[in-house]
C-alpha positions in Angstrom: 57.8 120.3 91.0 59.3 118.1 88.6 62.3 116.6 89.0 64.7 115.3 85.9 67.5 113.0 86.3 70.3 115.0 87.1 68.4 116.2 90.2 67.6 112.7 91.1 71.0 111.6 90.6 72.8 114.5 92.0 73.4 113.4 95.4 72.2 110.1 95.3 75.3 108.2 95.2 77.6 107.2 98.3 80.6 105.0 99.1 79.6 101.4 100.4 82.6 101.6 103.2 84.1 98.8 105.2 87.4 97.5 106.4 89.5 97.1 103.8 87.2 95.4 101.8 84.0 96.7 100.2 81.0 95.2 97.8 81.1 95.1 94.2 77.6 96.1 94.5 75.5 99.7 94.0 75.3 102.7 97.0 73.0 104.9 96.7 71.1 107.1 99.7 68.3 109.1 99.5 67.7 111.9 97.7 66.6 115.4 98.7 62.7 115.3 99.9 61.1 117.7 97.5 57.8 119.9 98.0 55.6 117.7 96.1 52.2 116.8 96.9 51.9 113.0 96.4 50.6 111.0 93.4 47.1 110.6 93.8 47.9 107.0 92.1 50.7 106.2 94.1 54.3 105.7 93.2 55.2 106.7 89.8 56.3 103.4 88.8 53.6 101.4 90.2 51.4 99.4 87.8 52.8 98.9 84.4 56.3 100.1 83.9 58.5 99.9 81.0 62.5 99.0 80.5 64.8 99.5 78.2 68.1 98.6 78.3 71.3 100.5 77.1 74.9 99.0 77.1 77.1 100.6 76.9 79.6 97.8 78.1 82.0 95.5 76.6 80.6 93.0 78.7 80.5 89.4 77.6 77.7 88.7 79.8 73.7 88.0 78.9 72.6 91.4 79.8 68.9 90.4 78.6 68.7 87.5 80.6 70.2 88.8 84.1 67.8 92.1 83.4 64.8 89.8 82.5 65.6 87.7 86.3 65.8 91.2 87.7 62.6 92.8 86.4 60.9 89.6 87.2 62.0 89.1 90.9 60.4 92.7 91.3 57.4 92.0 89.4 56.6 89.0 91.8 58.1 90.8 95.2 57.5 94.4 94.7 54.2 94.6 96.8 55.8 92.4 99.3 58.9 94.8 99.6 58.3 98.1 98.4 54.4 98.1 99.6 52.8 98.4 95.8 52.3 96.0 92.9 54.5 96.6 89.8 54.5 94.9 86.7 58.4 95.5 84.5 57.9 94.9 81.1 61.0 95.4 78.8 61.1 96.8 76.0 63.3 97.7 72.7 65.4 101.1 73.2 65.5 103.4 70.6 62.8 102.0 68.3 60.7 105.5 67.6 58.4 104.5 70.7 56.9 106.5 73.6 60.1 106.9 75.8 60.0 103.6 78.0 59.4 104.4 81.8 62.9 103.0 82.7 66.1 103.3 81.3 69.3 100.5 82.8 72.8 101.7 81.5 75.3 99.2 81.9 78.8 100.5 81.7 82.3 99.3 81.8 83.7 101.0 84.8 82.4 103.3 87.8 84.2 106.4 86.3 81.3 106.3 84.0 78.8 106.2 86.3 77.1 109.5 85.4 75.2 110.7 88.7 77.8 109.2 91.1 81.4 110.6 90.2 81.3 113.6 92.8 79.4 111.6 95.3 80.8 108.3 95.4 84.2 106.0 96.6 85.9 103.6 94.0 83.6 100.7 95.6 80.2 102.0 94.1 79.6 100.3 90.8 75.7 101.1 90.4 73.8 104.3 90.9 69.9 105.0 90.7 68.1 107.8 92.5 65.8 106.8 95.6 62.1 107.3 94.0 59.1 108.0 96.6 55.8 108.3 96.4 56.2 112.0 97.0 58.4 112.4 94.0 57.6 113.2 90.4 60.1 112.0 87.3 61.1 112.9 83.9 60.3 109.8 81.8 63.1 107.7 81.6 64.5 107.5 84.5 67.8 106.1 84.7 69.7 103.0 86.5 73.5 102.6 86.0 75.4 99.4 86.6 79.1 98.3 86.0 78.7 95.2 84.1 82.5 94.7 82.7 85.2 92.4 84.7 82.4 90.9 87.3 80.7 87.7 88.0 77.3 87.9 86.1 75.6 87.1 89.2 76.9 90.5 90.9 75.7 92.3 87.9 72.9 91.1 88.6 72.2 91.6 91.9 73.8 95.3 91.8 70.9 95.4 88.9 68.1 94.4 91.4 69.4 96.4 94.0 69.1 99.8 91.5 65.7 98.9 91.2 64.9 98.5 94.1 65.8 102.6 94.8 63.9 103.2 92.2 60.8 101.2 93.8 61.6 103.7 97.1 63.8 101.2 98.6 66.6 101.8 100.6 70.0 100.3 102.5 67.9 98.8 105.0 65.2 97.3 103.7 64.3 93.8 102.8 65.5 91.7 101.4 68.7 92.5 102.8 71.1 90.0 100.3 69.9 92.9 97.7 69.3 96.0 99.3 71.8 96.0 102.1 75.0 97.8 101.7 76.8 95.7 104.3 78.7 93.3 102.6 78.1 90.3 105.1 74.4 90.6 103.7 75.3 90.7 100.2 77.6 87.8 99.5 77.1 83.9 100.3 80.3 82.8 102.0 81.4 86.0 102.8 84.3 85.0 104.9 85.5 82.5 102.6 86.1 84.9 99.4 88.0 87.0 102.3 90.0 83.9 102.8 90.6 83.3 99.3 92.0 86.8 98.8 93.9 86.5 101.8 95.6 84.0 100.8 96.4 85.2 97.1 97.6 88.7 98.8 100.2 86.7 101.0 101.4 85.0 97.7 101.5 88.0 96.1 103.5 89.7 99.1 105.9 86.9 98.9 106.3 87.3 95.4 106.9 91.1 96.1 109.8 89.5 98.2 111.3 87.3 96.1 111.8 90.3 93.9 113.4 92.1 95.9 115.9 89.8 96.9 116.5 88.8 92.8 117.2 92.2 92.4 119.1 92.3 94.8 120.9 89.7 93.3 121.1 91.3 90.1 122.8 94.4 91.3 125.9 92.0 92.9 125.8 90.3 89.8 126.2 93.7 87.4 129.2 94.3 90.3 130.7 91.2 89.5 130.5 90.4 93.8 129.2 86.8 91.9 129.6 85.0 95.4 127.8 87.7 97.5 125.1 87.3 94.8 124.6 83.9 95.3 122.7 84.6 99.0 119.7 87.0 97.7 119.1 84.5 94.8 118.6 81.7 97.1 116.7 84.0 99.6 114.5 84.7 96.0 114.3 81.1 95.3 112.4 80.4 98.6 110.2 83.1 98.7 109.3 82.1 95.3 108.4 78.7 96.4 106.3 80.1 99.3 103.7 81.1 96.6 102.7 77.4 96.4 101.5 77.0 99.8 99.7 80.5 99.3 97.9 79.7 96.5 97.0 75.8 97.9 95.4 77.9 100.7 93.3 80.0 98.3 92.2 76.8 96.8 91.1 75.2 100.0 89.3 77.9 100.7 87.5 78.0 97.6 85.9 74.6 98.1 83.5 76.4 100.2 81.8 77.7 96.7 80.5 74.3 96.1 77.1 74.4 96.3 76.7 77.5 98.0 73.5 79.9 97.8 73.6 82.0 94.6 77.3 80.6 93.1 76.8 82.9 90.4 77.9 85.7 92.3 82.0 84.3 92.2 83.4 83.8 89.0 84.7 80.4 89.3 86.1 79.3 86.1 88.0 83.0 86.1 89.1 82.3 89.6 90.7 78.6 88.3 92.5 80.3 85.7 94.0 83.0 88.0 95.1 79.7 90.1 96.7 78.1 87.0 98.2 80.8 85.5 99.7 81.4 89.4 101.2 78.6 89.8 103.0 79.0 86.3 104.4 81.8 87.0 105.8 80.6 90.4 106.9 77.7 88.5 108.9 80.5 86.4 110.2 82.9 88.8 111.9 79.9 90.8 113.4 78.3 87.8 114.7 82.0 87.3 116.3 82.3 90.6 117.2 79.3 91.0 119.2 79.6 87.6 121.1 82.9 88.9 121.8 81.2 91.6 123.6 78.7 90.1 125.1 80.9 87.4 126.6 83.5 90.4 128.2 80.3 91.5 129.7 78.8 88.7 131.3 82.8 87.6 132.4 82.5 91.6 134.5 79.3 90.3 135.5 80.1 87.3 133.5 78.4 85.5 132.3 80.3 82.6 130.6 78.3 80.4 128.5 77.1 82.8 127.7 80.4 84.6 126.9 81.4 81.0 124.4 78.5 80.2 122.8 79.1 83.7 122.1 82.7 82.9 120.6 81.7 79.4 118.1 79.4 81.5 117.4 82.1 83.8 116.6 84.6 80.8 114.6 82.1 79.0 112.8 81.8 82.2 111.8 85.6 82.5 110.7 86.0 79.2 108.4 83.5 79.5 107.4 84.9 81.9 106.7 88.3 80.8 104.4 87.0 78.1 102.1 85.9 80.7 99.2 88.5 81.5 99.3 87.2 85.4 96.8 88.4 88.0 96.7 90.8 90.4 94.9 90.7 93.9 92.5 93.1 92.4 91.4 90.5 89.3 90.8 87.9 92.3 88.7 90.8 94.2 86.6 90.9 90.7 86.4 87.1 90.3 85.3 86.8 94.1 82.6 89.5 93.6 84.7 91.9 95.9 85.9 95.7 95.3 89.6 96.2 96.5 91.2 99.9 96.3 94.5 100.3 93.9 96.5 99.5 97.5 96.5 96.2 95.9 98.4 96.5 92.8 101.3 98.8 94.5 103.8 96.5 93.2 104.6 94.7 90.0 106.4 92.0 91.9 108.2 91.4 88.5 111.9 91.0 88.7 114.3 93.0 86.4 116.8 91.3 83.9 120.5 90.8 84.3 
């Protein structure tokens, strides 16, 4: 029996699960065993075996050069690993040629995955069928990988560990930082990226806060209650100034990425930015509530023109604001290497205007 790729694929795919956080990284399990007799030769991709790649992507990263590192780490480890030697030679998709004996898609995002979408969670951003010895292919056979909004390293290792199924590898074989689906064997400094995020989540919670209580604010202020306002404003104010701390926490954290095994798997200079760009906004939403404050007070007084100037502050505050594209938990998950669910992004944590 001969099996094409939406055979292979169907069922191939499932969720990489975990508590509350899961890997940026492929699952796949096995496929049905099929009534074949084996390959007299072996496994059908032993020997000589041919790659093309197909993007599909709007990545930004070298896709060549992180499939080149992955063809050749199987090249040298295959027999070691998978039991047979295999030699990955790439070659140029689409040129008139003999179909090529492999086919990596990189994509944009896991709803494109084409094999996976009824069999896997939001945390699987790779899919390739598990190829034995015992099975028989349709010539290309197909590996999938996410390659937009992720550390090149990650794309790179989800690219190995594709491979790997389709050398007959699976979730608990060697070498486990590739083809393991627990994410304490995947990613260096596990429990520091957890820390990071952590800590960016409790800044973005207090933010969440602040809101709240600015809005709070707000609707005292459309009431013209301009001393009750003046309470929730400063309450704003402070949880505002809590993101600080938060986001020094996420940087102290982050000094554990110096030097570590295979830095290319956390997005650094993305991960600085997010910091930066942070702190700006913090800078923002506390000159905002501070402003209110002091605006709620002076109308409380009488005093007009300063309550008026106040407000003005506090507007030009938020608009400057809102022409900052600011980062969610879920762009630090990317930048870390780590999958979080939507959970993360439930709240804007953007305060309305007076």
């Amino acid at each position: 029996m001969t099996l094409r790729r939406r055979d292979l694929l169907r069922g191939a795919a499932a969720g990489l699960a975990g508590a509350g956080l899961s890997a940026a990284l492929a699952g796949c399990t096995d496929v049905r065993e099929f009534a074949a007799d084996a390959d007299p030769r072996g496994h059908p991709l032993a020997g000589t075996t041919t790659v093309a790649i197909v993007d599909r992507s709007d990545s930004s990263h070298d896709l060549e050069a992180l499939t080149d590192a992955s063809l050749s780490f199987w090249t040298e480890n295959a027999n070691e690993y998978a039991g047979f030697e295999v030699e990955f030679r790439r070659v140029e998709g689409g040129s008139g040629d003999a179909d090529p004996d492999v086919e990596i898609e990189f994509l944009d995002g896991r709803e494109e995955l084409d094999g996976c979408q009824d069999h896997s969670t939001d945390n699987v951003l790779g899919c390739a069928p598990l190829v034995r010895e015992t099975n028989r292919i349709d010539r290309p056979v197909v590996a999938e990988v996410v390659a937009t909004g992720r550390p090149s390293g990650e794309v790179e290792i989800t690219t190995k560990h594709e491979l790997g199924h389709l050398l007959g590898l699976g979730h608990d074989d060697e070498p486990a930082y590739i083809m393991s689906n627990r994410i304490e064997d995947r990613l260096p400094e596990y429990e520091a990226r957890v820390d990071v995020l952590d800590a960016f989540r409790a800044g973005w919670a207090a933010r969440n806060d602040g809101t709240r209580a600015y809005n709070e604010g707000i609707g005292y202020w459309n009431d013209e209650a301009y001393e009750q306002a003046t309470e929730p404003f400063s309450r704003a104010r402070e949880h505002y100034r809590t993101i600080y701390d938060h986001i020094a926490t996420a940087e102290n954290a982050a000094a554990a990425f110096e030097g570590m095994q295979r830095p290319e798997t956390v997005d650094r200079e993305r991960l600085q930015r997010h910091f930066e760009t942070t702190h700006t906004v913090a800078d923002l939403l506390v000159e905002a509530a501070e402003n209110m404050r002091a605006a709620a007070e002076a109308m409380a007084d009488g005093d007009r023109n300063r309550a008026r100037d106040r407000r003005q502050a506090a507007t030009d505050a938020l608009e400057e604001f809102d022409s900052i594209d600011d980062p969610t938990p879920a762009d630090i998950g990317r930048a870390l290497g780590l999958v979080q669910g939507e959970e993360l992004d439930d709240e804007s944590g953007d305060p309305s205007g007076s």
